[in-house]
Each structure stands twice: as structure tokens, then as C-alpha cells.
C-alpha positions as CSV (number, residue, x, y, z in Angstrom):
1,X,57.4,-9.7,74.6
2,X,57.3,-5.7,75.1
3,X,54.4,-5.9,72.5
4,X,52.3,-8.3,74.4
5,X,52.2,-6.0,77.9
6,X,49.9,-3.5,76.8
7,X,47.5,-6.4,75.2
8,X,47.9,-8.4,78.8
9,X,47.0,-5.3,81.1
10,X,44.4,-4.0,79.1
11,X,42.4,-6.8,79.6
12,X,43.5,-7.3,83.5
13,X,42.3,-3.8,83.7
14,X,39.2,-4.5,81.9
15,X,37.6,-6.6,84.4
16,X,39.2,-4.9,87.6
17,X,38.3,-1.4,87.1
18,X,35.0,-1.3,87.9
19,X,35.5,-4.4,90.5
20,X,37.0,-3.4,93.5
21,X,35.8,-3.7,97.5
22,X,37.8,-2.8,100.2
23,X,38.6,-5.1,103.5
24,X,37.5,-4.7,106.8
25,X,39.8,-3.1,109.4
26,X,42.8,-3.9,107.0
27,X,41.7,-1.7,104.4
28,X,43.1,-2.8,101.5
29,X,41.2,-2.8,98.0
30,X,41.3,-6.2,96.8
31,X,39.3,-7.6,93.4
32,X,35.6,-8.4,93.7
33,X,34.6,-10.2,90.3
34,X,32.9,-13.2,92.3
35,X,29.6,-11.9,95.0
36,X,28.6,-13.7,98.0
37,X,25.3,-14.4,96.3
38,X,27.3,-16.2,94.3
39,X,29.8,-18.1,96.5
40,X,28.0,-18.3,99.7
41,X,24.9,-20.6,99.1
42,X,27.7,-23.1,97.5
43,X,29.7,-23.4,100.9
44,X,26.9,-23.7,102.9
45,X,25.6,-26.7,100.7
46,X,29.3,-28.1,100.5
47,X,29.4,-27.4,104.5
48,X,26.1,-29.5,105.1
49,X,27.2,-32.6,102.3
50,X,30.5,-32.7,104.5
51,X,29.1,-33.0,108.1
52,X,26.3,-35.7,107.1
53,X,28.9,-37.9,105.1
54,X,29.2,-40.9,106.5
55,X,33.2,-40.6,107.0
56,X,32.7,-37.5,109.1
57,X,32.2,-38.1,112.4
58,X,31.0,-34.9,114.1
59,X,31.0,-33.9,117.7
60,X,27.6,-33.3,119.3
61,X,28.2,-33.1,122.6
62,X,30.8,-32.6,125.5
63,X,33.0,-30.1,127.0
64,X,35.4,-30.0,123.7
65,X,32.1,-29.6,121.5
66,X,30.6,-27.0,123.8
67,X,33.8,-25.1,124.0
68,X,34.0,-24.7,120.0
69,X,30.5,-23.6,119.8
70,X,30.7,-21.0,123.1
71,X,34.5,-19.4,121.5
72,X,32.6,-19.4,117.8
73,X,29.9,-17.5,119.3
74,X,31.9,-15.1,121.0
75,X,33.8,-14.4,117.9
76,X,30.7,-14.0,115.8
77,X,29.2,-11.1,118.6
78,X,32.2,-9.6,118.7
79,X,32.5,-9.6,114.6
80,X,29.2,-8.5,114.0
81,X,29.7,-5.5,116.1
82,X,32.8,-4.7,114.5
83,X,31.2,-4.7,111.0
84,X,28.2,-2.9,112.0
85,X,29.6,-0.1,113.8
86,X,32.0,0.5,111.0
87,X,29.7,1.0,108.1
88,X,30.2,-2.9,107.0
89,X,26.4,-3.9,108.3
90,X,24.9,-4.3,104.7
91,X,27.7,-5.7,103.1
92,X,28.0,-9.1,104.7
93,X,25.6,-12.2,105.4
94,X,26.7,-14.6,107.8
95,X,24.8,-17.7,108.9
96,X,27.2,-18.5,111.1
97,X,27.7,-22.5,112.4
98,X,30.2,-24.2,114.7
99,X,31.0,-27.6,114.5
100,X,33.8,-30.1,115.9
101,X,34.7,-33.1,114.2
102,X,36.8,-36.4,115.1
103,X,40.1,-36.8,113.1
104,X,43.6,-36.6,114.2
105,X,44.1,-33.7,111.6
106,X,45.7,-30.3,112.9
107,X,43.3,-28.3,111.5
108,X,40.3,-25.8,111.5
109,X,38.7,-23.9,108.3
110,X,36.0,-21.2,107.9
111,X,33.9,-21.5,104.1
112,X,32.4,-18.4,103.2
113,X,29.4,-17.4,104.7
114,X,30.7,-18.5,108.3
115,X,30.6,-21.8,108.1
116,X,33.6,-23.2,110.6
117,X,34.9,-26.7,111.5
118,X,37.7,-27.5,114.1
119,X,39.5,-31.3,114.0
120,X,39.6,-32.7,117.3
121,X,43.5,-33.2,116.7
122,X,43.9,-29.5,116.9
123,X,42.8,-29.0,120.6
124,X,45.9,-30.1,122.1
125,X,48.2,-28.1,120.7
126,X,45.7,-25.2,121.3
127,X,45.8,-26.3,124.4
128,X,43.3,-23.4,125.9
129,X,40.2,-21.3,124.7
130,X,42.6,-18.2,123.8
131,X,44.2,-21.3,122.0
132,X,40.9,-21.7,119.8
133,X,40.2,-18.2,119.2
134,X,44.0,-17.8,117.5
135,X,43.2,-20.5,115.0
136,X,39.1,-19.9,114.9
137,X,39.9,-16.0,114.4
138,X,42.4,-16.7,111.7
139,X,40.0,-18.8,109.9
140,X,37.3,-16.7,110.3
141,X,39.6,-13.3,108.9
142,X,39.7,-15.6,105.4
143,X,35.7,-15.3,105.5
144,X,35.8,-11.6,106.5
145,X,38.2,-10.8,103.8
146,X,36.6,-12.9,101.1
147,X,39.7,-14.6,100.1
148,X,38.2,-17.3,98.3
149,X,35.9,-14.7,96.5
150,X,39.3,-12.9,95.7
151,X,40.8,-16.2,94.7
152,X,38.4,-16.5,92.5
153,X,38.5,-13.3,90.9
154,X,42.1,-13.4,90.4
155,X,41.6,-16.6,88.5
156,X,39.1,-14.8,86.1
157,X,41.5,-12.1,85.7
158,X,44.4,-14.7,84.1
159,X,41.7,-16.3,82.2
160,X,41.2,-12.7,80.8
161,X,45.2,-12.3,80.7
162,X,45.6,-15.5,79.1
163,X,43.3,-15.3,76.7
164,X,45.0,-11.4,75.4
165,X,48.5,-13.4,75.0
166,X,46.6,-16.0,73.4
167,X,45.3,-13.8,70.6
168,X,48.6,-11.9,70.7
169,X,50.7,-14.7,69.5
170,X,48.1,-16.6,67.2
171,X,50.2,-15.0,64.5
172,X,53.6,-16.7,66.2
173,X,54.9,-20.4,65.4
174,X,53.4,-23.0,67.6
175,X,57.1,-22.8,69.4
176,X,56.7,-19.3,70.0
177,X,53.4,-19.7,71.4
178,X,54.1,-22.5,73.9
179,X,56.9,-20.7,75.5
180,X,55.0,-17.4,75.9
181,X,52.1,-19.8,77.3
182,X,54.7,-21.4,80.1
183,X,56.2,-18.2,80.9
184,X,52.7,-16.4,81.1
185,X,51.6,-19.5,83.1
186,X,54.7,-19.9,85.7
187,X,54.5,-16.3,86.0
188,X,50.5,-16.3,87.2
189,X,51.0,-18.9,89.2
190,X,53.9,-17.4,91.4
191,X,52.0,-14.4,91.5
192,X,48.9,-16.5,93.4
193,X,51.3,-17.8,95.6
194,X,52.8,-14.6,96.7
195,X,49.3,-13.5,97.0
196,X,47.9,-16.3,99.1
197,X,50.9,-15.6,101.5
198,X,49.6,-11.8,101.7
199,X,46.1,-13.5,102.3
200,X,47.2,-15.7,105.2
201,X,49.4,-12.2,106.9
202,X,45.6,-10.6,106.1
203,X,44.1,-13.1,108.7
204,X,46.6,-13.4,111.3
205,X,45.7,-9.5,111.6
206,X,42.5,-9.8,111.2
207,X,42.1,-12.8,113.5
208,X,44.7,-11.5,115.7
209,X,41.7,-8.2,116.6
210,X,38.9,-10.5,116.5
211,X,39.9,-12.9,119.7
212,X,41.2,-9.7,121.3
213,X,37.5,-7.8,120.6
214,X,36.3,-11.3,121.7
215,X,38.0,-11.3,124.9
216,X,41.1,-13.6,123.8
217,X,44.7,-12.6,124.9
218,X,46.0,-11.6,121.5
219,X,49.3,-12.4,122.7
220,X,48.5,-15.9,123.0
221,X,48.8,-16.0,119.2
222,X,52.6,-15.9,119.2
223,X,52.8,-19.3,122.0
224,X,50.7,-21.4,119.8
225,X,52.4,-20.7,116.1
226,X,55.4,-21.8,117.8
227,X,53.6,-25.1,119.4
228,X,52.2,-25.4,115.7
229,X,56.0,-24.9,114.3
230,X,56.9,-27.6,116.3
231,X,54.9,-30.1,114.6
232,X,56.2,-29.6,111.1
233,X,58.9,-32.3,111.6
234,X,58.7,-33.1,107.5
235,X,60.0,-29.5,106.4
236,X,58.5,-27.4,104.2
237,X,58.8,-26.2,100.5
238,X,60.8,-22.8,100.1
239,X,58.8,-20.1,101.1
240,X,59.0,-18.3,97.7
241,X,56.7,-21.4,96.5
242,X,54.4,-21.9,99.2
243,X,51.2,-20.1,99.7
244,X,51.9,-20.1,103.3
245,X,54.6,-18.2,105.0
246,X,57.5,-19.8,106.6
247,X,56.9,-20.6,110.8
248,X,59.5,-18.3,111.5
249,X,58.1,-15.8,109.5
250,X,54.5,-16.2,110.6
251,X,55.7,-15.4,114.4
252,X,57.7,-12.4,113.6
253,X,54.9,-10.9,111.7
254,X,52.3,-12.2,114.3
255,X,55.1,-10.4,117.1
256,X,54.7,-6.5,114.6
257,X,51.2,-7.0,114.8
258,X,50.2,-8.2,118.4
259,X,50.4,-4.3,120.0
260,X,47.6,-3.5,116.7
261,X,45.7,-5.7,118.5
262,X,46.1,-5.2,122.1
263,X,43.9,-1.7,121.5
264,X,40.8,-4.0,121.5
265,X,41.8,-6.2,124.3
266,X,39.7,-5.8,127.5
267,X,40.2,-9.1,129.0
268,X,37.4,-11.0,130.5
């Protein structure tokens, strides 16, 4: 196995050296293999196929409706500001869009490219408009960090990994080769795991500064991850192997991070 490690990193270092961006307010240099000329014109169109399916019943109008729309916009000033007066201006395109939709799911999501939807059976247990902004600025920090983009990358990177052990055991019985393959294999895939849990940290902080810059009690944030914490009556997989991280851990990092974001909080 020793022989195989310079084989695998060379060719993870191949396609990452010269692919690298940084994240906004974060920091952090994270792989770039995948652009958003590439990514974003696919969300949008997936975006637009999802709210004119027939099964998707979307909310035109109303206070609930209104209220996603008004907190969406507010995030989206309040973002673009950010980016611009920190040197960000040219590097992102956002055609931002708001929608609610009927389903008893407890959920909201942000595509690339700002493309949001809220379920209608998250609004109670956000229970108010800093409510929203916790969840809608979480979702949003995905979009602002690229994380699919990264996800994406990473996956291009095993390819590249996989195919060095590949060509590094062709030489090796067929029962040599399949174990390397599962080890190589269990091993990449713990590693996205642990990575999407870095991800999801990444946007609580980033969505934590975003409602704050938007007018939205940061503290708020902690209140509702316990309400959502609350509703996972069916347990959860360990944390190890879950790309999200435990409730209890979500709160106590949300609890190191809430004075971070109190800098930008004005109030309304």
C-alpha cells in the first residue's frame, strides 16, 4: 500500500494545484475544478422544471408568500453588499428568486446561482421572520460558498485518485485489486462525509452573518435548531457517518459562533 500513496497524491495534486478559490468571509481555500458558467445555468433550468411541475404546488400570494420574498430580498441586499465591498463583486452572479411551496416537508434549499425554495411545513417551527432568515441564510451560505461546485470538484478529484490506484494495481491479482478498490472507495467516501459536515458548519457561519447584516437577531439561530432538534423523533445515523452534524453539536457550534456574528447586527 506505501507504494500506491505517492501514485494517489500525485494525481489529487494534479488537478488541485492550479484550482483553488477562496470563501467569502470564512476564508478558507477550497477546490474549484467545476465554474459557475458551468453549474449555474443547470440549477436555474432544474429550478424552473421543478416550480412548473404539476406536483409542485407553489405559493403566489399571501402573507406567508410575501414574507419569504420580503426576508429573501433582504438577505440578497445585504449579501450583495458584503461581496461587493470586499473585493467579491466580479466573482459571483446571482439571479436571485424566492419562492414558497405547499408540502408538509421541513425544509428550505438554495441551488447555485440563488435560486431558493422554502416548504410551507417549515414556517411553524420558524415560527418568525428571524426564524426564516436562520434557515434562508444557511441555505443561501451553501450558494455563497459553492458547495455543490466543491462537491463536484472533490468527486473529479477521486475519479483522478481512483483511476492512479487503478493503474497501480493492474499488475496485482483480481483479489488484490478489489480490496484496494473497497478500501480506496470506503475511504473517499468517509472523507465526503466529514467534509459535507465542514460544509454545513461553513453555512451556519456564514448564514449566521448574513441575517445579522440583514437585520435578523443572530441569536435567534440557537432557539430554532433546538425547535428543529425537537422534530427528529426517528434518531439519526452516528454522526461519524452522516453528512450533517449531530443537533447537539449543530447548537454548540452555532452558540461559539453567534458573538462572530453579533459585530454585524444593527437591529431593525
Amino acid at each position: 500500500m506505501k507504494t500506491l500513496r505517492p501514485l494517489l497524491f500525485a494525481a489529487i495534486a494534479a488537478v488541485t494545484l492550479y484550482a483553488c478559490s477562496t470563501v467569502p468571509l470564512t476564508g478558507r481555500s477550497q477546490l474549484s475544478l467545476v465554474s459557475d458558467d458551468q453549474i449555474n445555468p443547470a440549477a436555474a433550468a432544474s429550478y424552473k422544471e421543478l416550480l412548473s411541475s404539476p406536483s409542485t404546488k407553489v405559493v403566489t400570494s399571501g402573507t406567508d408568500a410575501q414574507r419569504v420574498k420580503r426576508i429573501g430580498g433582504q438577505l440578497a441586499v445585504a449579501i450583495e453588499k458584503y461581496l461587493n465591498a470586499n473585493g467579491y463583486a466580479n466573482q459571483y452572479s446571482f439571479a436571485w428568486e424566492f419562492n414558497l411551496i405547499q408540502s408538509p416537508e421541513i425544509n428550505a434549499w438554495c441551488m447555485p446561482g440563488g435560486k431558493v425554495a422554502v416548504y410551507s411545513g417549515l414556517l411553524p417551527v420558524a415560527q418568525s421572520d428571524a426564524g426564516l432568515a436562520v434557515v434562508m441564510g444557511h441555505e443561501i451560505g451553501h450558494a455563497i460558498a459553492r458547495h455543490s461546485a466543491e462537491r463536484m470538484s472533490q468527486q473529479l478529484a477521486l475519479q483522478a485518485g481512483g483511476t492512479a490506484v487503478g493503474a497501480a494495481t493492474g499488475s496485482k491479482s483480481a483479489a488484490t485489486q478489489a480490496i484496494v478498490g473497497q478500501l480506496y472507495g470506503v475511504g473517499g467516501q468517509l472523507a465526503l462525509l466529514k467534509y459535507s459536515r465542514a460544509q454545513e458548519t461553513e453555512a451556519d457561519r456564514l448564514g449566521l452573518t448574513f441575517m445579522a447584516m440583514a437585520g435578523y437577531d443572530p441569536r435567534q439561530a440557537v432557539a430554532f435548531w433546538q425547535r428543529m432538534a425537537a422534530q427528529n423523533k426517528g434518531g439519526s445515523p452516528p454522526e461519524f457517518l452522516s453528512t450533517h452534524p449531530s443537533d447537539a453539536t449543530r447548537i454548540a457550534n452555532l452558540q461559539s459562533l453567534v458573538p462572530e456574528a453579533l459585530k454585524y447586527y444593527k437591529g431593525k
